[in-house]
N, C-alpha and C positions, 0 to 999 in steps of 0.2 A: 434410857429416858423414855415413859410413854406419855408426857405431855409436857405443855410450856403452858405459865401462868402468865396472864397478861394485864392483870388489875383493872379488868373490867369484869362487873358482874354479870354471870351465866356464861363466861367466851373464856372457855380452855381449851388452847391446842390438842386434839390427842392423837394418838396413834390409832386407825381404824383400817378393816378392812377393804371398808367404800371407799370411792370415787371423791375423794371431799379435797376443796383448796381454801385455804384460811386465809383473808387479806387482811394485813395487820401495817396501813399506811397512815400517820399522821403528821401533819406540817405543823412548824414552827408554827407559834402563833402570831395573829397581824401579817396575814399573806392576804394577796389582793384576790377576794372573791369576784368583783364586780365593779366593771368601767361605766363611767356614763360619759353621755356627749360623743356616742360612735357615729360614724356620719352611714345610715342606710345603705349606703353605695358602695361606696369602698374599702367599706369597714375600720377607719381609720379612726384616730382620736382626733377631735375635735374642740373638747372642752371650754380650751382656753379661745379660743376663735368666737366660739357661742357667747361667752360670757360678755362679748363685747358687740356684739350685734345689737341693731335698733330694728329687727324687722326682720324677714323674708332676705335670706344671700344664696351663695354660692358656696358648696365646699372647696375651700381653698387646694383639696386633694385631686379631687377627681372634675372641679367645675360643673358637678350635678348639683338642681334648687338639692337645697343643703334641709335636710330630714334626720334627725338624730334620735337614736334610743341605745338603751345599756345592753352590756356583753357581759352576759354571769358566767362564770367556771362551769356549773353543771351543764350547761348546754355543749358544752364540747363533746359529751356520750350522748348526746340525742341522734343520731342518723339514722336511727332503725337499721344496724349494720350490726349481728350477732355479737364481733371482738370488740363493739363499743358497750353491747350491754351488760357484758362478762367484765370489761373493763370499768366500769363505771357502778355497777349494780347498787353498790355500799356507801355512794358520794353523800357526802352530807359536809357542812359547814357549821358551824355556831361561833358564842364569843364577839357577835360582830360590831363593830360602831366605823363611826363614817371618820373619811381623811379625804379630802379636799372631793373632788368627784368619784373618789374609792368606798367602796365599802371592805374591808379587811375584817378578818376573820380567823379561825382556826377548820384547816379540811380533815376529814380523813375521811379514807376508802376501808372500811372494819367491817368483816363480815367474813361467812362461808358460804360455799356454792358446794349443796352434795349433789355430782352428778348421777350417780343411782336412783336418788329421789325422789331428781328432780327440784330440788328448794334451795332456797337461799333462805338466811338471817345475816341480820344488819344489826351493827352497833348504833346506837340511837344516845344522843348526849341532851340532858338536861341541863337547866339555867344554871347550876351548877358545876358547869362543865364535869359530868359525873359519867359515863359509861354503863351501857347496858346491852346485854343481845337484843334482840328485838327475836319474835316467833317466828316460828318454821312460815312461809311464802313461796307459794309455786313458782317458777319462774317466769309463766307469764304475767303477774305480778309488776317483774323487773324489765321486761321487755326481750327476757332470753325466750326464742320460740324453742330453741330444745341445743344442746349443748354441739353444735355441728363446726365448732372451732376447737383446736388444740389452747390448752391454756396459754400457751406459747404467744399463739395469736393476740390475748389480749395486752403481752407486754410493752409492745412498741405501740400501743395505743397512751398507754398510763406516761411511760418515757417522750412520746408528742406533747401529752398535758402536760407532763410538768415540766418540759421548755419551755412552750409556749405561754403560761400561767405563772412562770419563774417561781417556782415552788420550792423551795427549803424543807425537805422532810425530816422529823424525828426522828421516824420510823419509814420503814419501806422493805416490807417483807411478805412471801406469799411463800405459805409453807405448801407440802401437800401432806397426805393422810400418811407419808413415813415418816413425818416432819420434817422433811429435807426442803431448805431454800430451793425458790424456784427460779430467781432470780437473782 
């Protein structure tokens, strides 16, 4: 076998000499992208608390004045920490409509990282929910300053998100260039 078909257009696994790791992760769809009604402070939900305020309170959490804004999935790979941008590089969402303070959606993490390169490409989905590569992109593009993590590194990042995110996946696969799961 020197490649895997993956029904998206331009993205086939192949067998190559380079440095290359294929992310081929998608969730069920209607997984929860994005909370609203987090309390600033202690990061808790708050929602249903909010909804019934006349005014200026307290978070019933933490007892700090009570300041609330949303908690999106993609912010989980922002720390400017290499095995987050390696882990995260391909995150994308679509599909979405709202469910009480949720906004739900379908994620996947679909792309390659050649590290020979240097580039990554991204699966990019249309209104259609339709699949496509997306073009060659240097890594500083994604926030990799140069590949100084084992791909190793970024798995117990992806397994954090999707605890924490309680993620249901389709798929959850990261080949590398002999096609062998990497995980």
């Amino acid at each position: 076998m020197s490649q895997i078909t993956t029904g998206i257009d331009n993205f086939k696994i192949e067998k190559t000499e380079e440095e290359v790791y294929y992310f081929f992760y998608k969730s069920q769809p209607n997984q929860i992208i994005e909370i609203s009604g987090i309390c600033d402070d202690c990061n808790e939900c708050v929602y249903d608390y909010v909804k019934k305020l006349d005014g200026l309170e307290k978070c019933p959490n933490c007892k700090s004045e009570l300041w609330t804004s949303s908690k999106c999935a993609f912010e989980f790979f922002e720390t400017d920490e290499d095995d987050d941008a390696i882990a995260g590089f391909a995150y994308r969402d679509f599909s979405e409509s709202e469910l009480d303070h949720y906004k739900i959606g379908t994620m996947t993490i679909q792309g390659l990282i050649n590290v020979d390169k240097e580039i990554v490409r991204v699966v990019e989905y249309d209104n259609d929910d339709k699949g496509t590569l997306g073009l060659e992109e240097p890594f500083e593009n994604y926030g990799i300053k140069y590949f100084s993590k084992d791909i190793y590194d970024a798995l117990p990042r992806i397994s954090l998100f999707t605890d924490e995110w309680r993620i249901h996946w389709e798929q959850s696969i990261i080949y590398n260039n002999k096609l062998e799961k990497i995980n």
